[in-house]
VEXDREN-2710 file (C-alpha; in Angstrom, 1 decimal):
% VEXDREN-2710
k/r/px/py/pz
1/UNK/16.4/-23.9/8.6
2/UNK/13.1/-26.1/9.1
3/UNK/13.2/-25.8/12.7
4/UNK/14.3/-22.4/13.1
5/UNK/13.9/-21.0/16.5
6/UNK/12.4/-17.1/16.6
7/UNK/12.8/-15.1/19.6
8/UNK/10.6/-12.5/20.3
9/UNK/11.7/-9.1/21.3
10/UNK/8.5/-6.9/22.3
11/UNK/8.3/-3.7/24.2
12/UNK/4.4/-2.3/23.5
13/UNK/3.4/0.7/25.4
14/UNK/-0.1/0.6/25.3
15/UNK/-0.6/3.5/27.3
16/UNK/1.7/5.5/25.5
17/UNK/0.1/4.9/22.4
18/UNK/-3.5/5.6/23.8
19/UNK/-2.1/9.1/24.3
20/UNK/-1.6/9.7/20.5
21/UNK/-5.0/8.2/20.1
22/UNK/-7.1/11.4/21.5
23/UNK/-7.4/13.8/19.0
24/UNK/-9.6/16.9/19.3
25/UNK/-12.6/17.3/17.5
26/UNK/-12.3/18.5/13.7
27/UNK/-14.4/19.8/11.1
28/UNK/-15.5/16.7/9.2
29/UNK/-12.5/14.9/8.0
30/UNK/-12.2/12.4/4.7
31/UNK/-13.0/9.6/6.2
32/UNK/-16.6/10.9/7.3
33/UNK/-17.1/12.2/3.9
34/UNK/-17.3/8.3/2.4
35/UNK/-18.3/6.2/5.1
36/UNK/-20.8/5.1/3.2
37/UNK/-18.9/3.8/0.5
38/UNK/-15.4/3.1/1.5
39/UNK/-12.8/3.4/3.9
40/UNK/-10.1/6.0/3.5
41/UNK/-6.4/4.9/4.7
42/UNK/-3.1/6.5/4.8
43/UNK/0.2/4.6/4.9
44/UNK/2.3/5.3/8.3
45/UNK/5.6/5.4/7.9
46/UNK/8.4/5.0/10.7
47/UNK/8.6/8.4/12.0
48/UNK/5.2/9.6/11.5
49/UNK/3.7/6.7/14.2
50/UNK/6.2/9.0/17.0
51/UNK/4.8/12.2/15.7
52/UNK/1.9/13.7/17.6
53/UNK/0.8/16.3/15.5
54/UNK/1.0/14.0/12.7
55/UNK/-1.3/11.1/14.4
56/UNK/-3.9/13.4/15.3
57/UNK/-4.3/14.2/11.8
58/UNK/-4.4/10.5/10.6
59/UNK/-7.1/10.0/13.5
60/UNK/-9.2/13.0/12.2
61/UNK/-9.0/12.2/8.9
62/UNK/-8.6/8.3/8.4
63/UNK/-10.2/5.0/9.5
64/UNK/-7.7/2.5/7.9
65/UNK/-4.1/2.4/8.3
66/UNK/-1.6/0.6/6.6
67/UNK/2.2/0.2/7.7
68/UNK/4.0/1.9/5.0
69/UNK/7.7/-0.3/5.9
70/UNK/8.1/-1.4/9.3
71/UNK/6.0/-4.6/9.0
72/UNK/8.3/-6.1/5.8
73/UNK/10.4/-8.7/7.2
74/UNK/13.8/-7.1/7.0
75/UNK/12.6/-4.4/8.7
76/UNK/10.9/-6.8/11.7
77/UNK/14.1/-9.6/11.3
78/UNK/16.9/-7.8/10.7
79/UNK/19.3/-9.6/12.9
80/UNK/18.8/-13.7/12.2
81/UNK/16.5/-15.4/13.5
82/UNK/15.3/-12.6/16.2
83/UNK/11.9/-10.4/15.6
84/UNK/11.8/-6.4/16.7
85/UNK/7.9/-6.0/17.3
86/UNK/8.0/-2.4/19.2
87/UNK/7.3/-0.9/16.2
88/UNK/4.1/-3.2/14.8
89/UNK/2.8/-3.4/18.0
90/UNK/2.9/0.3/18.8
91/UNK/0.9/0.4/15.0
92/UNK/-1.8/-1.8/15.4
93/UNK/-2.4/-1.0/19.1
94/UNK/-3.0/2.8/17.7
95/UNK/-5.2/1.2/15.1
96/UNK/-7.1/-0.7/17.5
97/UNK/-7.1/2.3/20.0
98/UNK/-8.7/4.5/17.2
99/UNK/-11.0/2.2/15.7
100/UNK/-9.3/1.7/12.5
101/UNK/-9.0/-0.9/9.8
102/UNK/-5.6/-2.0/10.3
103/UNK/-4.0/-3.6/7.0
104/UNK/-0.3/-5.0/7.6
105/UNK/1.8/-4.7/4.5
106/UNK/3.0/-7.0/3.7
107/UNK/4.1/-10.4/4.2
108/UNK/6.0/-11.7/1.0
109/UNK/7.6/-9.4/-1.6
110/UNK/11.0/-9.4/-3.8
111/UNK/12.9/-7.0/-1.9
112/UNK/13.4/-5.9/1.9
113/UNK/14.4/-9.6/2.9
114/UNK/17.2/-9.8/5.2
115/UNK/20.1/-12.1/3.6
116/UNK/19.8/-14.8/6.4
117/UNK/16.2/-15.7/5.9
118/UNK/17.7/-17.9/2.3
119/UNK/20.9/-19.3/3.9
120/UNK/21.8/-22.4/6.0
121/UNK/23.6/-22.5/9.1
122/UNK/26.0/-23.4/6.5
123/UNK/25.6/-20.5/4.1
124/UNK/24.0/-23.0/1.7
125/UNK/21.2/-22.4/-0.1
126/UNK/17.9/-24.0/1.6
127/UNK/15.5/-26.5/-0.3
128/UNK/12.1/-26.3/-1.4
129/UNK/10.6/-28.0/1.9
130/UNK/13.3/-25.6/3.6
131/UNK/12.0/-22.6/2.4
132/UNK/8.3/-23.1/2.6
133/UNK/8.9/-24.5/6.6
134/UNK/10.6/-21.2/6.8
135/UNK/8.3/-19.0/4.7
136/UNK/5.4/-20.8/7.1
137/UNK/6.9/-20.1/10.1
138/UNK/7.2/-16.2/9.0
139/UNK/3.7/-15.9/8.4
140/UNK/2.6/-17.8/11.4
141/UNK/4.5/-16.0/13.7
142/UNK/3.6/-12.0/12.3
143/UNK/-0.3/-12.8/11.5
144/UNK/-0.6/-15.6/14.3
145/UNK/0.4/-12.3/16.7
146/UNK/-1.5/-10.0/15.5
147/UNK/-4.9/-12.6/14.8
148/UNK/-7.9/-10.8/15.7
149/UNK/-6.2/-7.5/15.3
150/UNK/-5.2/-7.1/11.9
151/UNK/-8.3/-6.3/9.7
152/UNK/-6.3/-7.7/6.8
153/UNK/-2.9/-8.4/4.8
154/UNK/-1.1/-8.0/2.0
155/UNK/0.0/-11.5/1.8
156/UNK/1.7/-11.2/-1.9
157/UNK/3.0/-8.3/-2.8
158/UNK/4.3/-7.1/-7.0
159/UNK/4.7/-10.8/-7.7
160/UNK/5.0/-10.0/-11.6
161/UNK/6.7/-8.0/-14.3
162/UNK/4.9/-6.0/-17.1
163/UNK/5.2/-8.4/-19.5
164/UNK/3.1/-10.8/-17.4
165/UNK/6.0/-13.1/-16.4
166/UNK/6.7/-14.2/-13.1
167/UNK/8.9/-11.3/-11.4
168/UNK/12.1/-13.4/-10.0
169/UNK/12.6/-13.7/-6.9
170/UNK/14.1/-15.9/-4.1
171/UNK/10.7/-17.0/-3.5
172/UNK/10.2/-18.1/-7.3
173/UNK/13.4/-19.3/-7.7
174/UNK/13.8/-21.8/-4.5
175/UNK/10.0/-22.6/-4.1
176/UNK/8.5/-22.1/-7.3
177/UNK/5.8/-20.7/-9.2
178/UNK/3.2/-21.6/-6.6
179/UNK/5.1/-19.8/-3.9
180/UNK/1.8/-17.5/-3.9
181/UNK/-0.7/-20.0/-3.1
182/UNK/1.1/-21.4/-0.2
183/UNK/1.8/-18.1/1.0
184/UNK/-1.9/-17.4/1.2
185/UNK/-2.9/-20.8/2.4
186/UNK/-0.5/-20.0/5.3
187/UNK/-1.9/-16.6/6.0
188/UNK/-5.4/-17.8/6.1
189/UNK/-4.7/-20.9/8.5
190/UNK/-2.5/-18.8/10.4
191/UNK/-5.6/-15.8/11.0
192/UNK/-9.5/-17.4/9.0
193/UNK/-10.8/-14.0/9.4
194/UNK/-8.4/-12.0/8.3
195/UNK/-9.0/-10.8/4.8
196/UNK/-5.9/-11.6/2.2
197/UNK/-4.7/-9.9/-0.8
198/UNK/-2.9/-9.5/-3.5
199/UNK/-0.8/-6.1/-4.1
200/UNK/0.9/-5.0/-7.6
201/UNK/1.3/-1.5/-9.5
202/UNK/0.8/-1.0/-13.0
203/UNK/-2.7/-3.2/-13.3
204/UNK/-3.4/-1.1/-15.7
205/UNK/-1.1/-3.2/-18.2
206/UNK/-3.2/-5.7/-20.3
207/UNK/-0.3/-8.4/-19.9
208/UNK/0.0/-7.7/-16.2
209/UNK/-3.3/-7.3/-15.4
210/UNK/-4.0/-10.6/-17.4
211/UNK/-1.5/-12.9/-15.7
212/UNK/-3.1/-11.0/-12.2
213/UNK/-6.1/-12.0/-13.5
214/UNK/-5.1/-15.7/-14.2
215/UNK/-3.6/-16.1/-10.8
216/UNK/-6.8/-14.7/-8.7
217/UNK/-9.0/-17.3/-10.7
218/UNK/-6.3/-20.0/-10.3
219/UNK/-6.6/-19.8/-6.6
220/UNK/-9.9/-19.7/-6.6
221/UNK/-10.5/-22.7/-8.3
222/UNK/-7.9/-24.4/-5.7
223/UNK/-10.6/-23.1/-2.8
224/UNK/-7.2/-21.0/-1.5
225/UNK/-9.2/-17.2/-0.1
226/UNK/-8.2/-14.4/-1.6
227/UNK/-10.5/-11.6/-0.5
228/UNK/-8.9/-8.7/-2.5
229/UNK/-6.9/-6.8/-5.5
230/UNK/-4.6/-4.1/-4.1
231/UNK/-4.1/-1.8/-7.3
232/UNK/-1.3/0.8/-6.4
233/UNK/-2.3/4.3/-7.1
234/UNK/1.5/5.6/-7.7
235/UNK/0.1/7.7/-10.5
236/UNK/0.6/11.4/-12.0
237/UNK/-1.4/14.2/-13.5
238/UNK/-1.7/12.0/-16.9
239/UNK/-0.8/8.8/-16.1
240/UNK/-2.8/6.7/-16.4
241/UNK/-6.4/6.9/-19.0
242/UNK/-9.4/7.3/-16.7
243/UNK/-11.1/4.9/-19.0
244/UNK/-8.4/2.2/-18.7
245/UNK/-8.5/2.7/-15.3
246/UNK/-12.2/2.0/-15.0
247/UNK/-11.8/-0.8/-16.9
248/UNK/-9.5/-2.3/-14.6
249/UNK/-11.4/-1.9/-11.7
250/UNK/-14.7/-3.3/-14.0
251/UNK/-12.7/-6.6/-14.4
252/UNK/-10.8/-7.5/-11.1
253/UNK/-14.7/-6.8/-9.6
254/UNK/-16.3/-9.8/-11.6
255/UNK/-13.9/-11.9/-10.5
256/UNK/-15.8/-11.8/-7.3
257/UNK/-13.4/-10.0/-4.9
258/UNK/-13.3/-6.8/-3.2
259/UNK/-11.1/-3.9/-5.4
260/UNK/-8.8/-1.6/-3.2
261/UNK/-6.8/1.7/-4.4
262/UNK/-3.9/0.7/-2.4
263/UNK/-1.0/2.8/-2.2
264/UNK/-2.5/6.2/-4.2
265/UNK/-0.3/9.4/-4.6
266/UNK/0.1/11.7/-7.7
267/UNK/3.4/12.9/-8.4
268/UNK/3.3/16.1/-10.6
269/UNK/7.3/16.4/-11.6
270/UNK/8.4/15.0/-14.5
271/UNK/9.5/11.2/-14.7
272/UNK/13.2/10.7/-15.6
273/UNK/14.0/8.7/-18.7
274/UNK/16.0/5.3/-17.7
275/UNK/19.2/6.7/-18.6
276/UNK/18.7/9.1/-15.8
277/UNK/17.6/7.1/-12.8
278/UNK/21.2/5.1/-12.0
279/UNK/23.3/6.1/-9.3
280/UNK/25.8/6.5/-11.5
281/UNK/23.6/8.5/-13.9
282/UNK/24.8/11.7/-15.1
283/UNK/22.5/14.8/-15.3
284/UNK/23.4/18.2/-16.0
285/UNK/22.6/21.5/-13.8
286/UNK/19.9/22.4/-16.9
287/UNK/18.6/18.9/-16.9
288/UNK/18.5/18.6/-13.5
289/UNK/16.4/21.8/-12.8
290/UNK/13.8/20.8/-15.7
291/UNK/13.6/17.3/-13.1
292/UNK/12.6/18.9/-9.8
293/UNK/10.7/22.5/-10.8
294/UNK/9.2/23.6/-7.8
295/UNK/11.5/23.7/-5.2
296/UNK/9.9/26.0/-3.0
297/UNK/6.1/25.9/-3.9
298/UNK/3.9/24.4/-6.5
299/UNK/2.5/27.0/-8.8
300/UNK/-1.1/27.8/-9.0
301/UNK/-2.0/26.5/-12.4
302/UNK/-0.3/23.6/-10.9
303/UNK/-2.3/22.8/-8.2
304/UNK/-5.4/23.3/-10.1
305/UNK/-4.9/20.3/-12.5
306/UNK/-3.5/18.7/-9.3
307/UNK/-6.7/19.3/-7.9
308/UNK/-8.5/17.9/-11.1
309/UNK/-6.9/15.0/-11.2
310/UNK/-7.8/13.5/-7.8
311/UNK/-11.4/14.8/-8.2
312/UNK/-11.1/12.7/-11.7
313/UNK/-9.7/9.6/-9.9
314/UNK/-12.4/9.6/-7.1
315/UNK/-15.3/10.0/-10.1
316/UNK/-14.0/6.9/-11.2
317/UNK/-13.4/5.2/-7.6
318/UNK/-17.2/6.3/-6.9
319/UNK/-18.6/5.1/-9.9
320/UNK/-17.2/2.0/-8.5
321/UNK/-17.9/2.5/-4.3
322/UNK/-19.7/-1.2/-4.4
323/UNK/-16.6/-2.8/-5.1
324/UNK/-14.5/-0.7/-3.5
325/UNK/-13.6/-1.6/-0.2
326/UNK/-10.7/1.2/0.7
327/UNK/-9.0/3.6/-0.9
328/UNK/-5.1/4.1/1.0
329/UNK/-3.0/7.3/0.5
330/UNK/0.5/6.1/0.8
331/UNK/1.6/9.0/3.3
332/UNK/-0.2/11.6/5.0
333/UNK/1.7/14.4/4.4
334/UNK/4.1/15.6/1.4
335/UNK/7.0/16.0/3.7
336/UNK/7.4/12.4/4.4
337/UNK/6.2/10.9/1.3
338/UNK/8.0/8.6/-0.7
339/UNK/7.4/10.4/-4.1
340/UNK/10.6/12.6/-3.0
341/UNK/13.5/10.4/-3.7
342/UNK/11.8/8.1/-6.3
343/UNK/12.3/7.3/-9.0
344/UNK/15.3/10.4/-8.1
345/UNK/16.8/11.6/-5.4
346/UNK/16.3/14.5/-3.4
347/UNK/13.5/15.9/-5.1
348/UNK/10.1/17.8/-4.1
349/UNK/7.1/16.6/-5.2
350/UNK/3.7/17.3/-4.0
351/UNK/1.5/13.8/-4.6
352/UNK/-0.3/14.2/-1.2
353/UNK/-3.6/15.9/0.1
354/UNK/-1.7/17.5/3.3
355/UNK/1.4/20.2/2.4
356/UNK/4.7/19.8/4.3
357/UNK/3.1/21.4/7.4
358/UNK/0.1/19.2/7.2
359/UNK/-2.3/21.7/5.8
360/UNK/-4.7/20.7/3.7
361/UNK/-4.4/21.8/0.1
362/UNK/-7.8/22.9/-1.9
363/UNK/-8.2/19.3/-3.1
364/UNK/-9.3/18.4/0.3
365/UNK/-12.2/20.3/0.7
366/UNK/-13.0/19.8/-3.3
367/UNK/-13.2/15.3/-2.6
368/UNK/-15.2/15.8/0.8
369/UNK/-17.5/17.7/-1.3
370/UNK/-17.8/15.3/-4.2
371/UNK/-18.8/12.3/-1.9
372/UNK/-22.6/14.2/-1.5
373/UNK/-22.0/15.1/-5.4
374/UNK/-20.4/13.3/-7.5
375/UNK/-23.5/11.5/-9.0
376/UNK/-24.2/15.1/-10.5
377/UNK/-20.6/16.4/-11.6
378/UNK/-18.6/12.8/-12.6
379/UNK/-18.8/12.0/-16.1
380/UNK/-18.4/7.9/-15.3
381/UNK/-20.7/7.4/-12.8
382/UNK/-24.0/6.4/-15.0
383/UNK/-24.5/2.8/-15.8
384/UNK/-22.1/1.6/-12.8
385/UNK/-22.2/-2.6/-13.5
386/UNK/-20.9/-3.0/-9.6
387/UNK/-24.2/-2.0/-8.1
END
């Protein structure tokens, strides 16, 4: 596997995909809102980058996008030892086309790894050396393509459990515990300017968030760049403290790198007990109604705390706009988002700021006013230790 050979297999419109780049001239969109303190993103998924309605919006109303799947390596190397790029070139050429902070998501992670990638010709299992000459040549041939183009990368991505331990992995288990650092060392000699970053959910966690913590400083120490904290924004109308949360942000900033809200969405349906999120899993009619409540439309009373609860998480991302380099919506609309079918099935959640016809809901309006305002009305914003 050392010297594997990757064929490329590349069919980029360009033109087609300067014809999804026009879009007609809105009312002023998120992304106008906080220019001045940081970029706003959405996640693309597969479908939506084909969608013209639904790239008009993300051009009206975003200037960063991330690829939500279609950059993971299973996804780009499906078939061994032969890379897809129609799909990532058709993304960051839109990007590009539109001006956009292009983030490509992401280049090692624990799952979405095609099978092949960890076996010999022999179906053996490959060595240390084997797997970083492979894990090299990955990273060499997606950022080497796109250097220059790609703002920046999630090199690492959930590398760790809650309890702080390393989360196991083929990565971990072949290479070993400094898998990371190599992965960003590659990365940055593969693309210098590209800016590199680590990705994880729950940060919140004091274990996770300390061995996070460890890891950034480690690498640092080692002169390996890491420009960024990616903390996922999977959240919920309670979850989590708006003081914890500020917190978190506080620390990973005096470690000296840039703080991004990475993937944020906020699911308002209930979260299933483990007992109830196997496949297997047996849930009755009752139960299974109290699960997914608002089938048809989100109730009023709903959609105010809904509302509340992103004005309350931008408060605390203002308070903290010097740190902050991008806050990413992972989706633009409700009808594609992810939120549906996890951590169930065939739900309908609501965690987005566009409705399933990509119309913006009331919180829309309510946090392109509170960029002008929020210095007035956010109960976090005095004694900001970022500025």
């Amino acid at each position: 596997m050392k010297n594997l050979i990757f064929n490329v297999i590349s069919a980029a419109a360009f033109s087609t995909v300067l014809a999804l780049a026009v879009s007609p001239a809105l009312a002023e969109g998120l992304a106008d809102a906080y220019q001045d303190k940081f970029h706003i993103g959405t996640a693309i998924s597969p479908g939506s980058l084909f969608d013209k309605e639904v790239m008009q919006l993300v051009n009206a109303e975003f200037n960063s996008v991330t690829a939500e799947t279609n950059m993971k390596l299973r996804h780009l190397a499906a078939s061994q030892r032969t890379y897809d790029f129609n799909w990532s070139d058709r993304f960051v050429a839109q990007g590009l086309a539109n001006k956009q902070f292009v983030v490509g998501h992401t280049l090692i992670w624990h799952r979405s790894l095609p099978a092949w990638f960890f076996q010999q010709p022999d179906g053996a299992r490959p060595s240390r050396a084997q797997l970083l000459a492979s894990m090299r040549q990955h990273i060499y041939t997606l950022v080497g393509r796109y250097r220059g183009q790609v703002n920046g990368w999630d090199v690492v991505n959930e590398a760790f459990n809650f309890d702080g331990a390393f989360r196991s992995s083929p990565w971990l288990d072949i290479i070993g515990e400094d898998y990371i650092e190599h992965a960003f060392a590659f990365a940055h000699q593969a693309d210098p300017e590209a800016e590199l970053y680590y990705n994880d959910y729950g940060l919140v966690n004091p274990q996770k968030q300390e061995a996070v913590v460890a890891l950034i400083k480690r690498m640092q120490k080692k002169g390996i760049p890491v420009h960024a904290v990616g903390i996922q924004g999977h959240y919920s109308l309670s979850y989590p403290d708006l003081q914890t949360l500020d917190n978190t942000i506080a620390r990973f900033a005096k470690l000296g790198v840039k703080v991004m809200i990475s993937e944020l969405d906020v699911s308002v349906l209930p979260f299933p007990g483990p007992e109830e999120r196997g496949e297997d899993a047996e849930i009755d009619s009752k139960r299974a109604q109290q699960l997914d409540p608002y089938p048809e439309q989100l109730p009023d009373e709903v959609m105010s705390q809904f509302t509340q609860r992103y004005v309350d998480l931008f408060c605390v991302f203002l308070k903290h706009h010097a740190a902050i380099s991008r806050v990413t919506f992972w989706g633009v609309s409700d009808a594609r988002s992810w939120r549906n079918d996890w951590p169930l099935t065939d739900r309908t959640d609501y965690p987005l700021l566009f409705d399933r016809e990509l119309k913006p809901k009331p919180v829309h309006q309510e946090l392109i006013k509170l960029a002008s305002s929020y210095q007035k009305v956010c109960p976090l914003t005095g004694n900001n230790k970022d500025e």
